[in-house]
C-alpha positions in Angstrom: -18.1 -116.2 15.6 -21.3 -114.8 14.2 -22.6 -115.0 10.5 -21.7 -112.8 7.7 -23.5 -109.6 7.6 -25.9 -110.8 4.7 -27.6 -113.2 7.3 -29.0 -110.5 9.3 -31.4 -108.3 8.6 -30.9 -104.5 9.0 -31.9 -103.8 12.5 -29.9 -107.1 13.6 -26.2 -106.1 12.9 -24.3 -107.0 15.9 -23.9 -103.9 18.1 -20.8 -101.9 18.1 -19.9 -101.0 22.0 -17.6 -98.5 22.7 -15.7 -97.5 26.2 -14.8 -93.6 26.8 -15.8 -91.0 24.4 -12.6 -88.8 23.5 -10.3 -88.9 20.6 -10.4 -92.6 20.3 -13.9 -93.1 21.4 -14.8 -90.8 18.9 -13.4 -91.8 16.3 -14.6 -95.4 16.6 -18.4 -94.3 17.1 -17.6 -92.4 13.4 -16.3 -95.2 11.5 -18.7 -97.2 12.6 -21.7 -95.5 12.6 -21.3 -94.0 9.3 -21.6 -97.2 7.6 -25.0 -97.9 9.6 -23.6 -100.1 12.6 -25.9 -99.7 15.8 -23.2 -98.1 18.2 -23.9 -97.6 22.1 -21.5 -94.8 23.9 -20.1 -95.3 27.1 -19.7 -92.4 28.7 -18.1 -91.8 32.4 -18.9 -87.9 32.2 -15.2 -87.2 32.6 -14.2 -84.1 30.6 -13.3 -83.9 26.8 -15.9 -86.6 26.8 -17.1 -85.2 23.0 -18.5 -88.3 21.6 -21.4 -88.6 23.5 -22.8 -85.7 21.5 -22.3 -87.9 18.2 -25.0 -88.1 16.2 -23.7 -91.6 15.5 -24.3 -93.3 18.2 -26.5 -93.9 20.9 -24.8 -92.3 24.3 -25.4 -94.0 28.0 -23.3 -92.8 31.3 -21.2 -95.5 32.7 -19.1 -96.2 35.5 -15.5 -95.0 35.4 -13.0 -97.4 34.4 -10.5 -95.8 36.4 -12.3 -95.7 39.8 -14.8 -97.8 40.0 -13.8 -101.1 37.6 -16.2 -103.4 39.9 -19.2 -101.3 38.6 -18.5 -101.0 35.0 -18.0 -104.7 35.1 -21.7 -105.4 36.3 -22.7 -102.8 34.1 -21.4 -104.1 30.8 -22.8 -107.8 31.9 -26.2 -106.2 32.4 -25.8 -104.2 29.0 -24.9 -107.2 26.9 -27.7 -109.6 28.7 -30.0 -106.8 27.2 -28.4 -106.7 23.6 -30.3 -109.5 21.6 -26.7 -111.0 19.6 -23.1 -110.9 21.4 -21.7 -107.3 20.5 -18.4 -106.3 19.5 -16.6 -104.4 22.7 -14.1 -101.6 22.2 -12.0 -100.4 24.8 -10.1 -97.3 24.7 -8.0 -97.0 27.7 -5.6 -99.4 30.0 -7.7 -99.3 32.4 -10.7 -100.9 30.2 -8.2 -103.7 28.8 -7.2 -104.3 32.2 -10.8 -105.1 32.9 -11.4 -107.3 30.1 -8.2 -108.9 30.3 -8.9 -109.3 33.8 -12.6 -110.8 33.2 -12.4 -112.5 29.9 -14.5 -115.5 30.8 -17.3 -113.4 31.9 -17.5 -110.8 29.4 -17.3 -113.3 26.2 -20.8 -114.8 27.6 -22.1 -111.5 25.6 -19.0 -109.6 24.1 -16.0 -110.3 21.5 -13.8 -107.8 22.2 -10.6 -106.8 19.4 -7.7 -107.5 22.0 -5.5 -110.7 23.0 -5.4 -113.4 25.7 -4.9 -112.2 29.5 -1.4 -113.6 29.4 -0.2 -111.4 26.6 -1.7 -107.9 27.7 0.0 -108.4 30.8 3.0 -108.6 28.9 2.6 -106.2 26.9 1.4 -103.5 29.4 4.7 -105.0 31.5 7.8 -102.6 30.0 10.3 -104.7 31.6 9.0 -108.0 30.4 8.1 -106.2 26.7 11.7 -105.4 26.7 12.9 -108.6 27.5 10.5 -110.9 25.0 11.5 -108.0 22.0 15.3 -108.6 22.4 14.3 -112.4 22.2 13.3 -111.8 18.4 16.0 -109.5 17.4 13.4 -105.8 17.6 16.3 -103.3 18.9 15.0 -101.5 22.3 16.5 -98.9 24.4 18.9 -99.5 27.4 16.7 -100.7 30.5 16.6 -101.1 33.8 14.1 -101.8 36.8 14.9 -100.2 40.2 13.2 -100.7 42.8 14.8 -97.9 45.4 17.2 -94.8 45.3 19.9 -97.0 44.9 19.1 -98.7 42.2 18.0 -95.9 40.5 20.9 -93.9 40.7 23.2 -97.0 39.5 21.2 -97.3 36.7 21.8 -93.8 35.7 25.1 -94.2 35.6 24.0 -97.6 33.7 22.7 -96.2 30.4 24.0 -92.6 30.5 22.6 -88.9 30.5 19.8 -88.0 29.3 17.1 -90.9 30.3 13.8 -91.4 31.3 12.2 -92.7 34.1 9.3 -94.5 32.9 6.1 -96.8 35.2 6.6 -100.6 34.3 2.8 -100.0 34.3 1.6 -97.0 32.7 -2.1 -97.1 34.0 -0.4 -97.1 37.6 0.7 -93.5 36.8 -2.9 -92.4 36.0 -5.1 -94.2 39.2 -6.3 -91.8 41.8 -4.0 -88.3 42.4 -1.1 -90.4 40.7 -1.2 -88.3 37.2 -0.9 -84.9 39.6 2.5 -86.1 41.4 4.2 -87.2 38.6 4.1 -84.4 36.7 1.1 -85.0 34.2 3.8 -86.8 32.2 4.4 -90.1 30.6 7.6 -90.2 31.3 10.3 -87.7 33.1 13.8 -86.8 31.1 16.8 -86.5 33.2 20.0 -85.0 32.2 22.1 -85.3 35.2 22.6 -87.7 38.4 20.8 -84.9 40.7 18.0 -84.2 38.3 17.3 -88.4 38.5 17.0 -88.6 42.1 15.0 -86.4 42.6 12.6 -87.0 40.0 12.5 -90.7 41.5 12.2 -89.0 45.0 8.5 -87.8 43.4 7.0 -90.6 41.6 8.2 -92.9 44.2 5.2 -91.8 46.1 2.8 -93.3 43.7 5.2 -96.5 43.6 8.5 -97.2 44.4 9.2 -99.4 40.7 10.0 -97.6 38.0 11.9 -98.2 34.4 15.1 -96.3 34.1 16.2 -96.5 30.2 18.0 -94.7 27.8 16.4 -91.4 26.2 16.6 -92.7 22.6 18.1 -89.4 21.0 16.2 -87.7 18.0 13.8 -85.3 17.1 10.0 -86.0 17.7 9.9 -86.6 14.0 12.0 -89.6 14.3 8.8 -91.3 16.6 7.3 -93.9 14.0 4.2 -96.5 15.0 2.9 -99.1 13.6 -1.1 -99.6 13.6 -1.9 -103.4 13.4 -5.0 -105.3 13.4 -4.4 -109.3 13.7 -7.2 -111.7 13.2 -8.3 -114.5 15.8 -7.0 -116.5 13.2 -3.2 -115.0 13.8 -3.4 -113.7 10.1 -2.5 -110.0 9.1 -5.7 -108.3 8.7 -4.6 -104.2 8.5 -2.2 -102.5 9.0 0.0 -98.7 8.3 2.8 -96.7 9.6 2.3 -93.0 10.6 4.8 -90.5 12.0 4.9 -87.7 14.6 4.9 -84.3 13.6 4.1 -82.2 16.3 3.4 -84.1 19.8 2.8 -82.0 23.2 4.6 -81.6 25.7 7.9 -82.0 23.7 9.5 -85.7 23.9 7.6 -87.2 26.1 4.0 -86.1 25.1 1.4 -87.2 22.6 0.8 -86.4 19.0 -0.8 -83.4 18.3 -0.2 -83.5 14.3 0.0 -87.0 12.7 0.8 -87.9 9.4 0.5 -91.6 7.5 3.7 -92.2 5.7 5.1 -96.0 4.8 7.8 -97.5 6.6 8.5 -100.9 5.4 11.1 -101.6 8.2 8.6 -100.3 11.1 5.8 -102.5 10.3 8.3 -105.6 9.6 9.6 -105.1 13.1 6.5 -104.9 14.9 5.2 -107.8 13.2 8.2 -109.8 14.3 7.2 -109.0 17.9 3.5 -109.3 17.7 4.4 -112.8 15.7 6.4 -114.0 18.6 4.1 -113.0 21.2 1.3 -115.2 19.5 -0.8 -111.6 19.5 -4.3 -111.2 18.3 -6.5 -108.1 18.1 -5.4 -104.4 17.8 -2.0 -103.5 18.7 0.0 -99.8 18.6 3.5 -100.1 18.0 5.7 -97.3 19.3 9.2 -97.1 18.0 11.7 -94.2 17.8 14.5 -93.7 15.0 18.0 -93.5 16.7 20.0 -90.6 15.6 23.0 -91.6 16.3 22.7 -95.5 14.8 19.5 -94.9 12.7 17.8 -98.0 14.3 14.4 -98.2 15.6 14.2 -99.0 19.5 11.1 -99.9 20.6 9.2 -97.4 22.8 5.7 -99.7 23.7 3.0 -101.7 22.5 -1.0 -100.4 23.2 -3.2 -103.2 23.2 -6.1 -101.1 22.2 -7.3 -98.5 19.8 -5.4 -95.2 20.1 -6.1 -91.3 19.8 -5.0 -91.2 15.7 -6.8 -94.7 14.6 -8.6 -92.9 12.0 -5.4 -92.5 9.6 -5.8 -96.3 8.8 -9.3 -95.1 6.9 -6.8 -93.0 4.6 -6.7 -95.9 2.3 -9.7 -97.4 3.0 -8.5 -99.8 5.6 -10.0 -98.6 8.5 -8.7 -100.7 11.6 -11.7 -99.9 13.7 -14.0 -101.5 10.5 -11.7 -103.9 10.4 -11.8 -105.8 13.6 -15.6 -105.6 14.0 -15.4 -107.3 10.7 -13.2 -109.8 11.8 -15.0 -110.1 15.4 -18.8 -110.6 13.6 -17.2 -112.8 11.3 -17.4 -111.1 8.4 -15.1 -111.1 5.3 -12.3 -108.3 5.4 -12.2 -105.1 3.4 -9.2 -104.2 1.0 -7.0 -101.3 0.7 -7.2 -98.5 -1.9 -4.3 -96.9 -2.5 -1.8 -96.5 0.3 -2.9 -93.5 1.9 0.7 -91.3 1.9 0.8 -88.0 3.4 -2.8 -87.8 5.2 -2.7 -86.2 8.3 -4.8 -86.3 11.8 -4.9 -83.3 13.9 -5.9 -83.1 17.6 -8.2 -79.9 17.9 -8.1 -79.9 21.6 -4.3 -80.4 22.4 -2.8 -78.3 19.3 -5.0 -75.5 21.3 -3.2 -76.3 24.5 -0.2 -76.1 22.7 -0.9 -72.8 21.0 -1.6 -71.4 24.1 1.0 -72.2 25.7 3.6 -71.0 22.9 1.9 -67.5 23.8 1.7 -67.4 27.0 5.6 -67.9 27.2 6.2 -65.7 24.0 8.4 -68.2 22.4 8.2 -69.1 18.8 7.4 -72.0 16.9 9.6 -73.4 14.5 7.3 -77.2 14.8 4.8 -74.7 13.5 6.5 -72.9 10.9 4.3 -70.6 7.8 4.5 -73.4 5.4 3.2 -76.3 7.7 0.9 -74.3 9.5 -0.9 -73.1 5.9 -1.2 -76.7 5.2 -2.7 -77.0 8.3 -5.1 -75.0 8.0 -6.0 -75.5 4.5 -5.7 -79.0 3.4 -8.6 -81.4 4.2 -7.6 -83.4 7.4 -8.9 -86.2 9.6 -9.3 -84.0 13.1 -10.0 -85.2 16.7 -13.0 -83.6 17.3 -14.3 -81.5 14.0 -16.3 -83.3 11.6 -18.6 -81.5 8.8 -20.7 -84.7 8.6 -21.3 -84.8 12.8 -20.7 -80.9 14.2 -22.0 -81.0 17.4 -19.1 -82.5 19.8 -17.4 -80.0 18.0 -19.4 -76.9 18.7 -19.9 -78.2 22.3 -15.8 -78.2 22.7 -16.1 -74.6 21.8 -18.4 -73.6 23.6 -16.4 -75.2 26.8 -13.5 -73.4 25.5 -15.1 -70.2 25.0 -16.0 -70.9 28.7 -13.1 -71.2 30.3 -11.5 -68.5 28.4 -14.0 -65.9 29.9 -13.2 -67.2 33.2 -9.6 -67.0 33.1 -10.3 -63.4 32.0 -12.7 -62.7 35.3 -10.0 -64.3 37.0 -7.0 -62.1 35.9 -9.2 -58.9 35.8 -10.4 -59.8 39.5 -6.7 -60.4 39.9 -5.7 -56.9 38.3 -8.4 -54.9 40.3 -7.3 -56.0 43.9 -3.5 -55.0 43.2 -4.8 -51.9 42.2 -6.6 -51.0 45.1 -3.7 -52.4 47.4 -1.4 -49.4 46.0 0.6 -51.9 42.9 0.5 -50.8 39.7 -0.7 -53.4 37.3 1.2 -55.3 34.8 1.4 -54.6 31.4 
């Protein structure tokens, strides 16, 4: 561990590194940097990539975690050779765990990094196996079953009932090369019939042939819970709060577009009965979903990272992100003010997606009903990308946005002009 902040001068605070420079990334660089932390970027150049525009930290292109892990590895060594004390690492993605978890031995020569042991992220990024070690400590989880063929999958089915989901035992492996494309661009595919399975295994099955088939817990987006836990190197409780789903895209199986911090005493009691008997340490996301029919939480996954909606843990003053690089520089921990109830976090660029959509196919929106959508757009909120205090990710995002709206009108005029000149009368 290093000393307490009061041993080094200014200019010698340990360096805050942070992986990928979206929603999480940004975030991160934010609560950091405010509070005069030297931050360093790491930026791929994939889109949505905001945070390298931060005025809060310092921005550097990187290899891509994703497709070239050998290269980010070298580069991170060669980063924290440069860096004059061991700096705090933050990853943001599997694929960044994955390489930690993967290089540990390495990487600690010049990094602490907020996430545990090798041996329990591959658990935890394992579904079947996180299944299995949460029904050993009593935490209630859906129906399961791993199938490695049509077979299989088609028994299982019949297994846990209509609707379920078919579901990666790794996530990351549904996002590596052209992977995200054939499945769908989803995190999991609903079934609600025998013929509907099959042949949603038939597709991901070309990316690989294992896949999770488990019971579609049945409830409303709003019954999606998660616990946000930061646990010391010491196994001690350092931070933690409960938020709920209000609003995630696409429906069921997306993410959250619309977040807000409420307390739930039994969420956070669960997930630190399973991060307890994991032996965890670092951050942790705990995904659970309220059961409408028996009103218990089920267990849905465990991140092993930071997440898009971090920032709701600052609502009371416990920031999480603050909190581990406390905890990693060896620092003493902050305390909670209040308990934060009823903030919300709001993610500009997929409640736009989402908008957009809900036009284009001329349905309403009863998730986005007058009253909630006033509040939206009135209250003070913590958003993905806006920030008074650091504008310029955000007016870059527009700009993109206004960008690609011009061109999808070229497109559709271009579109509209040829069908006119072939004789077809245009649409209204």
């Amino acid at each position: 561990m290093l000393g307490k902040t009061e041993s080094y001068e200014r200019g010698q605070l340990p360096t805050a590194v942070v992986i990928n420079l979206s929603y999480t990334g940004l975030g991160l660089v934010r609560s950091l940097g405010r509070r005069g932390i030297p931050v360093i970027g790491l930026s791929s150049g994939r889109p949505g990539q905001y945070g390298k525009f931060s005025r809060y930290c310092r921005a550097q292109l990187c290899p891509d975690s994703r497709n070239a892990p050998g290269e980010l590895l070298d580069h991170l060594l060669q980063l924290g050779r440069e860096l004059r004390t061991p700096a705090i690492l933050f990853p943001t993605s599997d694929f960044e765990v994955l390489l930690i978890a993967r290089n540990q031995a390495a990487l600690r020569e010049h990094f602490r990094f907020p996430q545990p042991d090798t041996a329990v992220v591959e658990t935890v990024m394992n579904k079947a196996e996180l299944s299995r070690r949460a029904e050993e400590c009593n935490v209630p989880v859906p129906a399961t079953c791993v199938c490695h063929n049509e077979t299989e999958v088609r028994a299982a089915g019949d297994s846990v009932r209509y609707p379920c989901v078919i579901k990666p035992v790794h996530s990351y492996l549904w996002h590596e090369g052209d992977a995200w494309n054939l499945v769908g661009q989803a995190k999991a595919i609903k079934a609600t019939s025998r013929e509907q399975l099959e042949s949603s295994y038939l597709r991901v099955s070309r990316v690989t042939p294992e896949v999770l088939v488990q019971e579609f817990v049945p409830g409303q987006d709003q019954d999606i819970f998660v616990a946000g836990l930061y646990i010391g190197s010491d196994r001690r409780l350092r931070g933690a709060f409960t938020a709920s789903k209000l609003l995630q895209y696409p429906r069921e199986t997306g993410t959250g577009c619309i977040v807000e911090r409420v307390e739930n005493t039994e969420v956070l009691s669960l997930a630190t009965r399973l991060l307890e008997h994991l032996n965890y340490s670092g951050i942790a996301e705990v995904e659970f979903k309220r059961d409408a029919a028996s009103g218990k939480y089920k267990l849905i996954e465990v991140n092993p990272r930071f997440w898009d909606w971090h920032q709701l843990s600052a609502a009371n003053g416990m920031d999480l992100g603050y909190t581990a690089y406390l905890d990693l520089s060896g620092q003493p921990p902050q305390q909670p003010i209040g308990d934060g109830a009823g903030a919300w976090w709001v993610a500009d660029e997929a409640l736009l997606t989402y908008l957009r959509d809900r036009v284009r196919r001329r349905t309403g929106s009863r998730e986005l009903a007058s009253p909630r959508l006033g509040r939206l757009l009135l209250r003070r909120n913590m958003w993905g990308i806006f920030s008074w205090s650091d504008p310029l990710p955000f007016v870059v995002f527009s700009a993109d946005q206004a960008r690609a709206t011009l061109r999808s009108m070229g497109r559709r005029l271009f579109t509209q002009r040829k069908r006119l000149h072939a004789g077809d009368s245009v649409p209204r």
